[in-house]
N, C-alpha and C positions, 0 to 999 in steps of 0.2 A: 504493500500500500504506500510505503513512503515514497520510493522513487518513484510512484505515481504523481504523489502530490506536488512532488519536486519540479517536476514535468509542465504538470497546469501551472504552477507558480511562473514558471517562465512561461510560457506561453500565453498568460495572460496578460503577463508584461508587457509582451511582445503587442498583442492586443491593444493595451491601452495608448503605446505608443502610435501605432498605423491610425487609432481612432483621433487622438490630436492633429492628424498628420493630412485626416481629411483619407483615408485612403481605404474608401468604400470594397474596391474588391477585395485585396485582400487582407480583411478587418473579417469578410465574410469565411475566408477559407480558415484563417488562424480562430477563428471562434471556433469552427468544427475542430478542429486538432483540441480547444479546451473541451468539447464536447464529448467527444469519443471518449477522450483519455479518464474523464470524469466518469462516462457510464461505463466506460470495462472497471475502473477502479471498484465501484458499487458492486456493478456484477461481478466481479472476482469474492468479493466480499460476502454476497447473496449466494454464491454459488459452494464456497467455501474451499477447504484446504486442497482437493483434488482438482479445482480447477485453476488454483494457485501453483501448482504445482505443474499442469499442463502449460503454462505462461513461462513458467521457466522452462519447461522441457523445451519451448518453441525457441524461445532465445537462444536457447543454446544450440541447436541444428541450425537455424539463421546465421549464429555467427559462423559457425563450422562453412556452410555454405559459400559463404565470403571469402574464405581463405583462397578458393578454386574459383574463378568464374569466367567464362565464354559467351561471347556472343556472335550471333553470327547473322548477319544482316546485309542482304544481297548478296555478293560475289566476297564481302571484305568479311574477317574476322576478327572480334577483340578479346584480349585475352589479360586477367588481371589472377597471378597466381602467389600466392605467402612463399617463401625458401622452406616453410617447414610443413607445406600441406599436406605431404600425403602421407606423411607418420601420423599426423595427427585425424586424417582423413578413413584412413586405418584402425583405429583405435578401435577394438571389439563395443566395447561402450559406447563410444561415437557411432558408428555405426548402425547399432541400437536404434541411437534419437535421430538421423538421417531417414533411416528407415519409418518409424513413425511418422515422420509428416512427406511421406512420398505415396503418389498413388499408384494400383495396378496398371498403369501403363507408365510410372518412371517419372512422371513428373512431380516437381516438384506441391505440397498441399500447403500453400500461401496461409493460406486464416490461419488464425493461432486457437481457432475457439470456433464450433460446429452452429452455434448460436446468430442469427444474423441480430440485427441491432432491436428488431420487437420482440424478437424472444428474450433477447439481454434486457430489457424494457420492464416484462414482464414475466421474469423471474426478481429482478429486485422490488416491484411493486408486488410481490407474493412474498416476499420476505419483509418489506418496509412499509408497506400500506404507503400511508399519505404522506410519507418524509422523501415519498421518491416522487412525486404529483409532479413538479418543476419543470421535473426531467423529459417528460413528454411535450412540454412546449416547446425545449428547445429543439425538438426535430423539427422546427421550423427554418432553422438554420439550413436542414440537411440537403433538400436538392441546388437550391440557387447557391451553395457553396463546393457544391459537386462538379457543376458546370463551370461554374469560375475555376476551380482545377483543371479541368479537364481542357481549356483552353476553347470551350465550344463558341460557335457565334453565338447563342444566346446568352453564355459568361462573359461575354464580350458586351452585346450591346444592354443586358442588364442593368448595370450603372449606368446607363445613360437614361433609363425609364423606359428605354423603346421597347420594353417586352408588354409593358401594362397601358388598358387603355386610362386615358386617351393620350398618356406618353406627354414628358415637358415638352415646353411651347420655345420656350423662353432661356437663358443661362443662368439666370435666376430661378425659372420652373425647377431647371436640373440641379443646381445648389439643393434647392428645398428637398428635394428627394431625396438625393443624397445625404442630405443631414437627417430627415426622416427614418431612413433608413440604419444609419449610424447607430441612433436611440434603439433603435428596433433591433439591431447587434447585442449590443450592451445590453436592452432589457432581457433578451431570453439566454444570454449565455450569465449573467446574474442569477438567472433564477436556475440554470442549470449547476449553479456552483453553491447554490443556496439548500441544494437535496442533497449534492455533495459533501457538505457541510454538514446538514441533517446525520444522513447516513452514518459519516467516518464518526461523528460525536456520541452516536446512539453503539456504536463496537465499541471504543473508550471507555465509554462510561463517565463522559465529561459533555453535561448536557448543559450546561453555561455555552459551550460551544453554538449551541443549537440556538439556544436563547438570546445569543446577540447576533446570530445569522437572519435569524426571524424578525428581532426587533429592526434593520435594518431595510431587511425586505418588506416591511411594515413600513415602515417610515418614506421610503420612497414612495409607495403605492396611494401614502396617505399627501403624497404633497401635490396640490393643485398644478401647478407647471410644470412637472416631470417629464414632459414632453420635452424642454427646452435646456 
């Protein structure tokens, strides 16, 4: 759990600096990286020791993977290998955890976890009830920061408004959206760090935690201009 939290702690940094910075797309993508990392955190924690334990097994055939790597792309090949890969690449034990996350035809099994993100959803909301509520809004974040990854034209002209009707008029229209939207970042990956919070406090046993997460997210919700 900790170098989870460590994780979000920087990345939210990261966050709050693009949100000064004015820098709508990717404000959108680095919220999902707090996203994510927040609900595997929960669900690691809902799910408990065995699936803790599969998190580390995946790290560790990931890095082993790194040591070797090829690629091959059109006519050309790239080729990035460690001086010590294949002792280590060999290791009966390594092997073991190589082997676990490879499929019957040899390739590699990328997810670290058989759960896609509403099952991870709702198994922490069967274990946390309403400490986990947040968490579900923030998949609001989830597709319009997908595309923005993903380099598509609609992550593209998104920030501009051209996706909704009736789309800014004006450079001023597109300011406003953009700051609109900003707020709109900010408010649901708060509230995603706010079940976060819930969560990690209620495993502690330190629910002061929880009580000034709350009184916070109370406090903004209670304030007339929150929008601005």
């Amino acid at each position: 759990m900790f170098p989870m939290l460590d994780a979000i702690e920087d990345s939210t940094d990261t966050l709050l600096d693009l949100v000064r910075l004015r820098r709508m797309r990717d404000c959108y993508v680095i919220a999902r990286v707090v996203y994510e990392t927040s609900l595997n955190t929960c669900f690691i924690l809902a799910a408990g020791d065995d699936m803790a334990e599969r998190a580390w097994r995946h790290l560790k055939q990931k890095s082993l993977r790194d040591l070797d790597r090829t690629f091959y792309i059109a006519d050309e090949k790239m080729s990035l290998k460690w001086s010590g890969a294949d002792e280590a690449l060999n290791d009966p034990e390594n092997l073991r955890l190589l082997e676990e996350f490879t499929s019957k035809n040899g390739r590699e099994i990328t997810a670290w976890a058989d759960e896609n993100v509403i099952e991870r959803l709702k198994l922490v909301h069967e274990r946390y009830g309403r400490a986990s509520r947040n968490l579900y809004w923030a998949l609001l974040l989830y597709r319009h920061a997908s595309e923005i990854a993903h380099g598509s034209l609609f992550g593209v002209l998104f920030p501009w408004g051209a996706t909704e009707p009736p789309g800014p008029r004006t450079v001023e229209d597109m300011r406003k959206f953009r700051e609109s939207n900003l707020r709109h970042v900010m408010m649901l990956t708060a509230s995603a760090l706010n079940s976060l919070i819930q969560i990690v406090a209620l495993e502690l046993g330190h629910h002061d935690l929880a009580e000034s997460s709350n009184a916070i997210d109370k406090a903004y919700r209670e304030t007339p201009d929150r929008g601005h």
